[in-house]
C-alpha positions as CSV (number, residue, x, y, z in Angstrom):
1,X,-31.4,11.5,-16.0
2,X,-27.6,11.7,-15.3
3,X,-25.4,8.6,-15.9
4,X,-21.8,8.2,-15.5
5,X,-20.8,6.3,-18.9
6,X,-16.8,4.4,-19.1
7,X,-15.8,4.5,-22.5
8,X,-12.2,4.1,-22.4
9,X,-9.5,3.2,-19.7
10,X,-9.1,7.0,-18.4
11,X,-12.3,8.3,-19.9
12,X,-15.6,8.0,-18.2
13,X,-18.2,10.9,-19.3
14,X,-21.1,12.5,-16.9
15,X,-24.1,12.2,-19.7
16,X,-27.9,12.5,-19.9
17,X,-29.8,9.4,-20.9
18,X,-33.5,8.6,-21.1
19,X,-34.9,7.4,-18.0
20,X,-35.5,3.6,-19.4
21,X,-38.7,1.3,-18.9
22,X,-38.8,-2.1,-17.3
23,X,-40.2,-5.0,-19.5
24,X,-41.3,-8.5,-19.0
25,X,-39.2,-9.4,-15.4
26,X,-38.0,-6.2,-14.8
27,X,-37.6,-3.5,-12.0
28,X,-37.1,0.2,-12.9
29,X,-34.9,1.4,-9.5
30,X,-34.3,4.7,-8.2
31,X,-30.9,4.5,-7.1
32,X,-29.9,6.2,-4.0
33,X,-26.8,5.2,-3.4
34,X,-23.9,2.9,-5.4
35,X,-20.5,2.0,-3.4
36,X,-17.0,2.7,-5.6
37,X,-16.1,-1.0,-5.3
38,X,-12.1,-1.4,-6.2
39,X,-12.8,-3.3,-9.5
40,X,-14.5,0.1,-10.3
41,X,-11.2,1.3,-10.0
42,X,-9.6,-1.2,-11.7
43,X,-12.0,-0.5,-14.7
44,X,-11.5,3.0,-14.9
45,X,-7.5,2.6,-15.0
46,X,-7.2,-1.0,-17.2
47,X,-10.7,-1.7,-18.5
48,X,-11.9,-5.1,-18.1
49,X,-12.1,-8.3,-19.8
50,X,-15.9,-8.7,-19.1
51,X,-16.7,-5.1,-20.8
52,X,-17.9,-6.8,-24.3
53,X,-19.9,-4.0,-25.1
54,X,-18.7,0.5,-24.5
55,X,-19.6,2.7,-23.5
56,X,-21.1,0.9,-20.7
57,X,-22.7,2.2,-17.3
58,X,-20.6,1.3,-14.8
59,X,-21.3,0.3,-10.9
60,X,-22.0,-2.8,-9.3
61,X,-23.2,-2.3,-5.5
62,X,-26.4,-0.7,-5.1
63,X,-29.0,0.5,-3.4
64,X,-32.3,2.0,-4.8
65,X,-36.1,2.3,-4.4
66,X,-38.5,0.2,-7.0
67,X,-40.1,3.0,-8.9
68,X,-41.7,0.5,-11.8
69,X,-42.4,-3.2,-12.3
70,X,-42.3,-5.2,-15.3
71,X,-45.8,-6.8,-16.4
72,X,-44.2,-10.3,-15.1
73,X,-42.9,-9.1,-11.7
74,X,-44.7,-10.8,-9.0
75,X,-43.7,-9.9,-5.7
76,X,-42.1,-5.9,-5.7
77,X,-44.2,-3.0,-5.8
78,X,-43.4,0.9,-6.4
79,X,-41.9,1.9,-3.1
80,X,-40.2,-1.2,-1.7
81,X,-36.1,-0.7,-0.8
82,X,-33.9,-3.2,-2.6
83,X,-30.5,-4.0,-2.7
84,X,-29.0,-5.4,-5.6
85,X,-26.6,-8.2,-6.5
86,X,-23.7,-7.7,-8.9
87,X,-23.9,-11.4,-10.3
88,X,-27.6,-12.6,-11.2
89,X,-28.0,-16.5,-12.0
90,X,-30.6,-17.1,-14.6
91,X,-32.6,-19.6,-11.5
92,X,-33.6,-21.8,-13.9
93,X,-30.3,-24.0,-15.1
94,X,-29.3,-27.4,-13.7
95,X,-26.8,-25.7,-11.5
96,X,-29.1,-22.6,-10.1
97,X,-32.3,-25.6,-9.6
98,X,-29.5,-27.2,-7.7
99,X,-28.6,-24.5,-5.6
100,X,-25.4,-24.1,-7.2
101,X,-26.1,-20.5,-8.3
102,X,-22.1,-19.7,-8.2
103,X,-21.5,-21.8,-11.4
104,X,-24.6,-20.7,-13.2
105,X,-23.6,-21.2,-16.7
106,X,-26.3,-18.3,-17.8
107,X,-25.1,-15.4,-15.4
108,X,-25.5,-12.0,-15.9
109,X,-23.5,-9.3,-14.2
110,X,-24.9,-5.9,-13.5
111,X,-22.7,-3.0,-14.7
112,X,-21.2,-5.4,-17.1
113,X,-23.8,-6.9,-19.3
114,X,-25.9,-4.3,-19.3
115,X,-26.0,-0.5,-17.4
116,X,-25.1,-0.5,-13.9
117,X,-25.8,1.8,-11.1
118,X,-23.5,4.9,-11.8
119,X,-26.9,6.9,-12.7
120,X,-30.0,8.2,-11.3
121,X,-32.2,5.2,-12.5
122,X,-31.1,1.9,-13.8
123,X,-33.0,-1.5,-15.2
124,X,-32.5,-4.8,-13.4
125,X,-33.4,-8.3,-13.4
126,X,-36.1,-8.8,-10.1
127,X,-34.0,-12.2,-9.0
128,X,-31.4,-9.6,-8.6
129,X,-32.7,-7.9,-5.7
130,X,-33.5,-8.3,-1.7
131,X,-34.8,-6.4,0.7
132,X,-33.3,-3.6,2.3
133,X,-34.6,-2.6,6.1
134,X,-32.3,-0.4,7.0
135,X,-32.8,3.6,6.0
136,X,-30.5,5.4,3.6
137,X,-28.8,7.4,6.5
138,X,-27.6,3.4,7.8
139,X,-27.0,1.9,4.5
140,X,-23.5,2.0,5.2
141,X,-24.2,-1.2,7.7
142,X,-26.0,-3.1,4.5
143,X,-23.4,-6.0,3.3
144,X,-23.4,-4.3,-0.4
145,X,-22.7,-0.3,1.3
146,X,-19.8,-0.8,3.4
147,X,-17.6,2.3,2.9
148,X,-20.7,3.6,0.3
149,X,-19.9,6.5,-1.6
150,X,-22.4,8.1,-3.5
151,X,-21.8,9.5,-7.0
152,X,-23.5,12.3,-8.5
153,X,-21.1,14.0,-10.7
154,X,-17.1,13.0,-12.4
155,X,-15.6,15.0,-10.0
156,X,-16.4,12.8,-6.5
157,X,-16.3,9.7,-9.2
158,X,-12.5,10.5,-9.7
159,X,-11.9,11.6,-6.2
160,X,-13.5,8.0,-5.0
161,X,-11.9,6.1,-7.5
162,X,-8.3,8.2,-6.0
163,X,-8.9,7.6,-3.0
164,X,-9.1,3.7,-3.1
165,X,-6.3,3.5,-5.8
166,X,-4.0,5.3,-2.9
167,X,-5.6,2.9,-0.1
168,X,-4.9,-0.1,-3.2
169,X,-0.8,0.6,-3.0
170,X,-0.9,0.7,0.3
171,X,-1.8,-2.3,0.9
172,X,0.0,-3.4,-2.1
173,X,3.7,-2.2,-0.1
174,X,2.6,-3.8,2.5
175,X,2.3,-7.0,1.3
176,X,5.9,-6.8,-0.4
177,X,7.5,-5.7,3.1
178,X,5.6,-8.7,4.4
179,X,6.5,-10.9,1.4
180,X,10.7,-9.7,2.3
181,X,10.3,-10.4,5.7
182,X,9.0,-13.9,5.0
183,X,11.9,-14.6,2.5
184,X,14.4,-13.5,5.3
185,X,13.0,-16.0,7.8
186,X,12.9,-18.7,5.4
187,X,16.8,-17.9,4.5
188,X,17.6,-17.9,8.3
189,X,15.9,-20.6,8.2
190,X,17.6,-22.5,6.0
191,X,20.9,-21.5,7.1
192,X,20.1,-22.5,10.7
193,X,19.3,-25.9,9.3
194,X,22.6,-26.5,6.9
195,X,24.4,-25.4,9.8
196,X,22.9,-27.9,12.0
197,X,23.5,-30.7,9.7
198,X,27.0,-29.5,9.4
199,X,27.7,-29.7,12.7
200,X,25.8,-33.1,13.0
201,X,28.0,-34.7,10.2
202,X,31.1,-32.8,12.4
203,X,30.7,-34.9,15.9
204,X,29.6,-38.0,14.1
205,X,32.8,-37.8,12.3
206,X,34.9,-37.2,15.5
207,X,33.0,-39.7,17.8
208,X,33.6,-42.5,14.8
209,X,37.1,-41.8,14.8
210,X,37.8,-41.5,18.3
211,X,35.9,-44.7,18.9
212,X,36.8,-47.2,16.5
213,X,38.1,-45.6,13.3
214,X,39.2,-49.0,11.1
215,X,35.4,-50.8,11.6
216,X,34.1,-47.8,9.1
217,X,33.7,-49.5,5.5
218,X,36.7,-49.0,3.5
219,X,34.3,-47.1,0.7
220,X,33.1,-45.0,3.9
221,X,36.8,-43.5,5.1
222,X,37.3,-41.3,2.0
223,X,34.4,-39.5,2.7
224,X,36.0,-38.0,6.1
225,X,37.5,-34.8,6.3
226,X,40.9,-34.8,6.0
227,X,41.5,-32.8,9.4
228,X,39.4,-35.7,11.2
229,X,41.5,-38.4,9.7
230,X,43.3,-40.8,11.9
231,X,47.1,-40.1,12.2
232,X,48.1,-43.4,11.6
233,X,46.4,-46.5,10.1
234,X,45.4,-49.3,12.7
235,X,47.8,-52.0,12.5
């Protein structure tokens, strides 16, 4: 079978691989389709922290048809649609018997501890799939195929993996036009305000002085502006 292995920021190969078996808890899938999701790109460019172990199968929104169970799998047979998960709790952990899968110590993470679904069959937990209804013409309206592009060979890989890092600075100079506008509010802002307080301080001033200059505390008059000061002391 054909795989799309990453070995290196820049570098990720079109290979053949042995179609592997399922064991214990395991579903051997038939992948028919595997989105580019933008941390793909981000892995192909930069790599990734979570990588402990190249070259490594990439892809992380799938998908696929069970072709093979594992001798423990209750529950899937060959034919059933799935759709897979990137991040599998173990289910057994205080937190995942708590529903509080999120913070499962134990996860596992599909295209980064083991082979993910860049190839034409690919090994996963079973408690990381659900059922899929819709057919592979729709799967674009499945939560894990929005915007699905399916990769057969390096060349739409690369092309995908373009396109998104085009739509990704994009977005990226919008938000810094945005960010600059923001900044120029906030300085108006800020002016507005000084020049509020300004002129606040400006008629307090004047309507002191005009009223009863000499009941101001001694300490207080030398804070006046000079052009406000009386023109004569008060007798």
């Amino acid at each position: 079978m054909k795989v799309a292995r990453f070995y290196e920021p820049g570098d990720l190969r079109v290979e053949e691989a042995d179609r592997p078996t399922p064991v214990a808890d395991e579903l051997l899938l038939r992948v028919r389709a595997c989105a580019t999701c933008g941390t793909d790109v981000k892995i192909f460019h930069h790599g990734h922290r979570n990588l402990k172990t190249l070259p490594r199968v990439i892809g992380h929104e799938i998908a696929g048809e069970v072709v093979e169970v594992g001798d423990d799998v209750d529950g899937w047979t060959s034919g059933d649609r799935v759709q897979c998960i990137a991040y599998v709790p173990c289910g057994h952990c205080f937190e995942c018997t708590h529903r509080k899968m999120t913070v499962c110590d134990n996860a596992t993470s599909v295209g980064y501890d083991y082979d993910g679904g860049f190839a034409e069959h690919m090994i996963v937990p079973e408690n990381a799939c659900s059922t899929m209804n819709a057919d592979w013409h729709n799967a674009s309206i499945n939560f894990a195929l929005q915007n699905v592009a399916t990769v057969t060979t390096c060349g739409e890989i690369h092309e995908a993996l373009a396109s998104l890092r085009a739509d990704f600075e994009k977005v990226q100079q919008d938000m810094l036009y945005a960010r600059a506008e923001v900044q120029n509010v906030r300085r108006r802002m800020e002016k507005d305000v000084q020049d509020a307080r300004a002129y606040a301080a400006t008629g307090f001033a004047r309507d002191t002085l005009a009223l009863k200059p000499h009941a101001l505390p001694s300490r207080s008059r030398g804070l006046l502006r000079p052009d406000l000061s009386p023109p004569c002391s008060p007798n």
